[in-house]
N, C-alpha and C positions, 0 to 999 in steps of 0.2 A: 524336558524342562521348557516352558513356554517362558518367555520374556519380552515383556513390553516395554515402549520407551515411547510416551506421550508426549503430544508437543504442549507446554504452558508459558503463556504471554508472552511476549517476545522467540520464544524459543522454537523453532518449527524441528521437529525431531527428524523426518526423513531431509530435508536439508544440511541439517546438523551433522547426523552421522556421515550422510556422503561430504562433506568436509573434511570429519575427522579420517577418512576413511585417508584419502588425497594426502592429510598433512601427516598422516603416520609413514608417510614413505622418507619424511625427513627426520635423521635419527636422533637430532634433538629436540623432540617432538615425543618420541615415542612412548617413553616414561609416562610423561604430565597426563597425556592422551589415554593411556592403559589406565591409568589410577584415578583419572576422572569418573570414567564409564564403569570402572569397578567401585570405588566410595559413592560417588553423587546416586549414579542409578543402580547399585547394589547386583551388579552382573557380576559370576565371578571370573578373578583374573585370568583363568585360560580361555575363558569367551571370551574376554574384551579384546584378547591379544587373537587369537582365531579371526573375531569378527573386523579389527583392525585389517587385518594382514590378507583376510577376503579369504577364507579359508572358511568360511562360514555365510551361508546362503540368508538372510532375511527376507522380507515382504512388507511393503509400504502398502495399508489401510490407513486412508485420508489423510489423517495428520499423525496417525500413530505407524512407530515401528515394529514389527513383532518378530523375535528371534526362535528359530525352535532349534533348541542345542541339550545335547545329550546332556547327563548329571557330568563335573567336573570332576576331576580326580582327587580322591584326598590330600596331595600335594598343592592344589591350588587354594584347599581353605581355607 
């Protein structure tokens, strides 16, 4: 599964995530951050939490993110 996360108007994506990446080490943080990046950009939730937790490799193309993460378990649908 490929997954992108573009940056639009104010938003710079590979900024973005390496922030969220930083403030998921604080545990109340962790939730809002998982369920952003799963509703807002439609990742599902064991990616967001993988890619939170750095358990999951990405690659920054210019202003885009692009994630390549296996299919999720049907527990996380």
């Amino acid at each position: 599964m490929r997954i992108t996360i573009e940056s639009r108007g104010l938003l710079h994506a590979p900024s973005f995530l390496r922030w969220a990446i930083a403030a998921y080490a604080q545990p109340d943080h962790k939730k809002p951050l998982k369920e952003m990046l799963s509703r807002h950009y439609r990742i599902p939730e064991e990616v967001a939490e993988n890619l939170l937790e750095g358990r999951m490799s990405y690659e920054i193309l210019g202003d885009t993110v692009v994630i390549h993460a296996a299919e999720p378990t049907s527990a996380s649908l």
